[in-house]
Structures are given as structure tokens and as C-alpha cells.
C-alpha positions as CSV (number, residue, x, y, z in Angstrom):
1,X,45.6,-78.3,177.6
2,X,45.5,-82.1,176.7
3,X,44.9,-81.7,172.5
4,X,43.7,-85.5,172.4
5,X,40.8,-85.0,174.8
6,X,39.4,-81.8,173.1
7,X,36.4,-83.1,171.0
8,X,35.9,-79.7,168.9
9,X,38.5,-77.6,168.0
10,X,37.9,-74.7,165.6
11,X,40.4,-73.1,163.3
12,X,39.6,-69.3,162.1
13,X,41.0,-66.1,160.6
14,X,40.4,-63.6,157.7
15,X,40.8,-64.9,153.9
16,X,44.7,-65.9,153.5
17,X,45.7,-66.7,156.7
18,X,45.6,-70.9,156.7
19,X,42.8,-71.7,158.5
20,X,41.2,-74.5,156.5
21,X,45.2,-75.5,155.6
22,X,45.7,-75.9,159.4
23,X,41.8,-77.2,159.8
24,X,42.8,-80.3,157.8
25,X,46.2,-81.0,158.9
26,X,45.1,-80.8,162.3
27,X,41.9,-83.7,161.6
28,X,44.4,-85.6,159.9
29,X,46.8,-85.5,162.8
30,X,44.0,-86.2,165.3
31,X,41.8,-88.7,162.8
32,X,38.7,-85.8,163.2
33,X,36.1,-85.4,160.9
34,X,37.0,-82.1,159.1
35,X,34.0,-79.7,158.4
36,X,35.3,-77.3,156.3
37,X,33.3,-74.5,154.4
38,X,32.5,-74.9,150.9
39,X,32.7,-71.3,149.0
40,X,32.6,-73.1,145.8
41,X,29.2,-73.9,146.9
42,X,28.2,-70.3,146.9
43,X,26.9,-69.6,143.7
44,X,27.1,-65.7,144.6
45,X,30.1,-65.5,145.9
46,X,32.0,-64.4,142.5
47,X,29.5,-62.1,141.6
48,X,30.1,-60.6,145.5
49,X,33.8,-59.4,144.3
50,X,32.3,-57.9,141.4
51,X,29.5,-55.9,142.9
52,X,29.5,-56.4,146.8
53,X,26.9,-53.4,147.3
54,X,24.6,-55.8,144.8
55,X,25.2,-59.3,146.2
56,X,26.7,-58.6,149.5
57,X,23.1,-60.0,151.4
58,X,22.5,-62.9,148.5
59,X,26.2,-64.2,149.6
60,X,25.7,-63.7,153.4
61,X,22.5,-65.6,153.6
62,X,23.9,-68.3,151.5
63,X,26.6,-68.7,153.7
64,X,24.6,-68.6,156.9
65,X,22.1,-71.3,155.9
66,X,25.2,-73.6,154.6
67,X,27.2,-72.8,158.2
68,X,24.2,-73.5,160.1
69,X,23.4,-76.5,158.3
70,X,27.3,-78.3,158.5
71,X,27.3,-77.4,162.5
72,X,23.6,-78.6,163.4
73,X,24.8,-82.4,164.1
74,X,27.8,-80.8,166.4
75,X,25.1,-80.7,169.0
76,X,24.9,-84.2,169.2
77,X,28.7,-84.3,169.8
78,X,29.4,-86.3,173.5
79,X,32.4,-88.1,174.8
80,X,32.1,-90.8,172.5
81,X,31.8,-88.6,169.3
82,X,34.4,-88.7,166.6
83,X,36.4,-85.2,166.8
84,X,35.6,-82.5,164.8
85,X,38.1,-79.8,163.5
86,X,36.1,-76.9,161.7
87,X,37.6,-73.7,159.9
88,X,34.8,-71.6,160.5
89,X,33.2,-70.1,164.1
90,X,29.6,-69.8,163.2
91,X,29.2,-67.1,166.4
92,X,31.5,-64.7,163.9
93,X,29.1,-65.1,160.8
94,X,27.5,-61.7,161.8
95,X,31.0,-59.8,161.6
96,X,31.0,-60.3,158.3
97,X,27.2,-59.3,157.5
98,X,27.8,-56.3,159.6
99,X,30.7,-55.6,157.3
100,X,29.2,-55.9,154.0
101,X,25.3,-55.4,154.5
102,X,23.7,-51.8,155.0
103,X,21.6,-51.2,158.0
104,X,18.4,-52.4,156.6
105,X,19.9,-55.5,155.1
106,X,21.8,-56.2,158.1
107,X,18.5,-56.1,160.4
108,X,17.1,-58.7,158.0
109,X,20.2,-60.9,158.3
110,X,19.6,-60.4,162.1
111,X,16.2,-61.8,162.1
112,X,16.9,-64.9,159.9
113,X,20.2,-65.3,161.9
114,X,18.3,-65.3,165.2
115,X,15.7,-67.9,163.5
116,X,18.1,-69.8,162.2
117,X,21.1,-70.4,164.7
118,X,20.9,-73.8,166.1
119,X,22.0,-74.4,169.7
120,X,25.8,-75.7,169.0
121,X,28.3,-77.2,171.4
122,X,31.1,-74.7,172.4
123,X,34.5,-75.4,171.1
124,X,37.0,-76.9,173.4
125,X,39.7,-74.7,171.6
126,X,39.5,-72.0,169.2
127,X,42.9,-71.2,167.2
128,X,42.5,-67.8,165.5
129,X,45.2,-67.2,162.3
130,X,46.1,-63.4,161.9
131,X,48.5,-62.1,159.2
132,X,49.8,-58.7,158.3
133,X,47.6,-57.5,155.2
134,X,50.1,-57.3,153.1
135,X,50.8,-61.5,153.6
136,X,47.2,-62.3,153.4
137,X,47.1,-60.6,150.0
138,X,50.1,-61.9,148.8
139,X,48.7,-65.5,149.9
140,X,45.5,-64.7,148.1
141,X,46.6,-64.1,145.1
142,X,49.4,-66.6,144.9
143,X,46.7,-69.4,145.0
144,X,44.7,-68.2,141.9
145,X,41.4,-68.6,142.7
146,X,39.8,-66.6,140.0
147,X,37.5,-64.5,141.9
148,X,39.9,-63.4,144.1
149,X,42.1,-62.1,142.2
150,X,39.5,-58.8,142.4
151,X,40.2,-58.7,146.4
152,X,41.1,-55.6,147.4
153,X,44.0,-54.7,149.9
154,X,41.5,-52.2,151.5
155,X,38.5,-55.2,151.3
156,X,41.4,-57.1,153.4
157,X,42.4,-54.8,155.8
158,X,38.7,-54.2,157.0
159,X,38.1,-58.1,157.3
160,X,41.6,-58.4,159.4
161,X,40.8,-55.6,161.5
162,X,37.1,-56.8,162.2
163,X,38.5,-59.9,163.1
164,X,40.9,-58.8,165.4
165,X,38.1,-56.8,167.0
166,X,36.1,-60.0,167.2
167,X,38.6,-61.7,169.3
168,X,39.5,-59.2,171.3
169,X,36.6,-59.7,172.9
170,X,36.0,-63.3,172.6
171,X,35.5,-65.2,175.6
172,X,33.5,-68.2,175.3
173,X,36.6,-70.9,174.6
174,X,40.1,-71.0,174.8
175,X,41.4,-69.5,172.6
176,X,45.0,-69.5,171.1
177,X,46.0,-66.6,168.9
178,X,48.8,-67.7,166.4
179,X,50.3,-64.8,164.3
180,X,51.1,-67.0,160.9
181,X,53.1,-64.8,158.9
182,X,55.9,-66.5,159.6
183,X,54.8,-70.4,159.6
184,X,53.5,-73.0,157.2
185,X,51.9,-75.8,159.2
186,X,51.2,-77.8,156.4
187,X,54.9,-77.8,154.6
188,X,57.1,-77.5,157.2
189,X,56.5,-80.5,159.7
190,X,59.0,-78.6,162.5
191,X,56.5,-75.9,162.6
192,X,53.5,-77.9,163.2
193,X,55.0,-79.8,165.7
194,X,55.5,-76.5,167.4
195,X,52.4,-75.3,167.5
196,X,51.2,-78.7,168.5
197,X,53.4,-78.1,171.8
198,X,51.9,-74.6,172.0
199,X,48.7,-75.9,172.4
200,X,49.4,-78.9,175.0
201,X,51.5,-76.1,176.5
202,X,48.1,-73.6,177.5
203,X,48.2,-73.0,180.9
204,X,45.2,-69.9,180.1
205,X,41.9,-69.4,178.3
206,X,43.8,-66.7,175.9
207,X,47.4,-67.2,174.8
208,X,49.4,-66.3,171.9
209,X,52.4,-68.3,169.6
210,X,54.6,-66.4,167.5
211,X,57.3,-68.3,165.5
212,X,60.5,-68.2,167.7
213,X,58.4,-67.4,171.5
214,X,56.8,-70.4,172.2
């Protein structure tokens, strides 16, 4: 895969594993347009860690509406578009709704979704982060948001293994899974050179780069 001709590359992976780190060293590297969410941005997104049964649909929706909104002008993208590197894959917004919301909340979110998703380009490459659970906390934690600091280990685990699910299955861009326990892309230029090759390296829709096989 030729990096400099893919137009829309998306970094994802659960809370803690680097993907808007890696989404904006790789826009820098490539002079992209980052489009990055904004959690801050939520207003119910701390009040979500206190009471997630309470404001788990109130935070969904809000995030949906702000996804949908940042990726409508991608559909305009063509060959003469500036690059875009996003850290978020609005086709997995529903993993999360479907682990947070009960069944009659999630059938709302399913009806607004369906209403709501605009028709957006595919990505030309999809890196997905994954972490052992024990690193993403650790990560979490260690950069002091305040309402994180409630996360969970369990709350984590469910959002890795949903994820991993997710892309298990996932099919509709070439992906490149990239277990980061082990690198820091953004400190440690060695490391994102090497992952840099990786990815001019894919030979396959679905590959994988651990630290030390490339």
C-alpha cells in the first residue's frame, strides 16, 4: 500500500489505546486535515461515568449527531481533496450504543442513526489500536482526565472486547491491526517509522504489526 496516495485514513481503538495520539502524528506526517472527536464537547459525558444507566442514551446521541456532523463534508472528498486522518469510524458508533443502551433505548438510537447517517466515503485504510486491559487502564488514568478516573477495569474490558468483535468482522477497508502495548508512535520516532513501513509494506486487506514482527 502506497500511504501518500490514500486520501482517508482512519485511526481507531477502545479508550487508552492512542488513537487520536497516532490520528495526529500521522496528519502531521502527511500534512492531512485531522478530524478528531471532541469529548470535551459532550456535555454528558462526565455525568455518563457517574450514572451510565441514567445518561448512557443522552451521551450516545450527543456523540452521534457530532460524528455525523465532522464526517458529512468527507463525501465531497475526490482526488484533489486535502487528506483526512480521523480517530473515529462512524460505522462502529452503534457498538458502543449497543453496549451502553437497553433494548428500548437502543431501538431509538437505531432509528435516529438510520435517519441520521450520511452517505460517507470509505476509508482507504483503517488502523485499529488494541491494548491489553490492563495498559489501556493504566494509560487512562495516567493522563488525568477527571472523569475518567471513575472508568472501570470491567467498563474497559467490555469496550476492548466489543471492539475486537467489531473488527473481526470488518471488511469494508484495509485494515491494519497494530497491538500498541508495546509502542509510542508519538515519542519514539523509531517506532513510527516502523509502523510507517508496515503500512507501505500491506500486501492484504487485513494485516497485523506487533513491535519486533514487522
Amino acid at each position: 500500500m502506497d500511504l501518500e496516495r490514500c486520501r482517508y485514513i482512519v485511526v481507531d481503538g477502545p479508550i487508552g489505546a492512542g488513537k487520536t495520539s497516532l490520528a495526529r502524528q500521522l496528519a502531521r506526517h502527511l500534512d492531512a486535515d485531522p478530524l478528531l472527536e471532541a469529548p470535551e464537547a459532550n456535555p454528558f459525558l462526565a455525568r455518563f461515568y457517574e450514572d451510565m444507566p441514567r445518561f448512557a442514551l443522552p451521551t450516545q446521541l450527543n456523540f452521534l449527531f457530532q460524528r455525523a456532523d465532522q464526517i458529512r463534508g468527507l463525501t465531497q472528498l475526490d482526488l484533489f481533496g486535502k487528506r483526512t486522518v480521523a480517530d473515529f469510524l462512524l460505522d462502529k458508533d452503534p457498538l458502543f450504543a449497543r453496549l451502553n443502551l437497553s433494548d428500548d433505548e437502543y431501538a431509538l438510537y437505531e432509528k435516529v442513526y438510520a435517519h441520521l447517517k450520511p452517505q460517507t466515503s470509505t476509508p482507504d485504510l483503517v488502523i485499529y489500536l488494541q491494548a491489553p486491559v490492563a495498559t489501556l487502564v493504566e494509560r487512562v488514568h495516567r493522563r488525568g482526565v477527571d472523569y475518567e478516573r471513575s472508568i472501570s477495569e470491567h467498563y474497559l474490558a467490555r469496550i476492548a472486547d466489543a471492539y475486537s468483535r467489531y473488527f473481526y468482522q470488518y471488511e469494508d477497508a484495509p485494515l491494519l491491526i497494530v497491538n500498541s502495548e508495546r509502542l509510542n508512535f508519538v515519542n519514539d520516532a523509531d517506532h513510527f517509522q516502523l509502523l510507517l513501513s508496515r503500512i507501505n509494506g500491506m500486501r492484504g486487506r487485513r494485516e497485523f504489526f506487533n513491535l519486533g514482527t514487522q
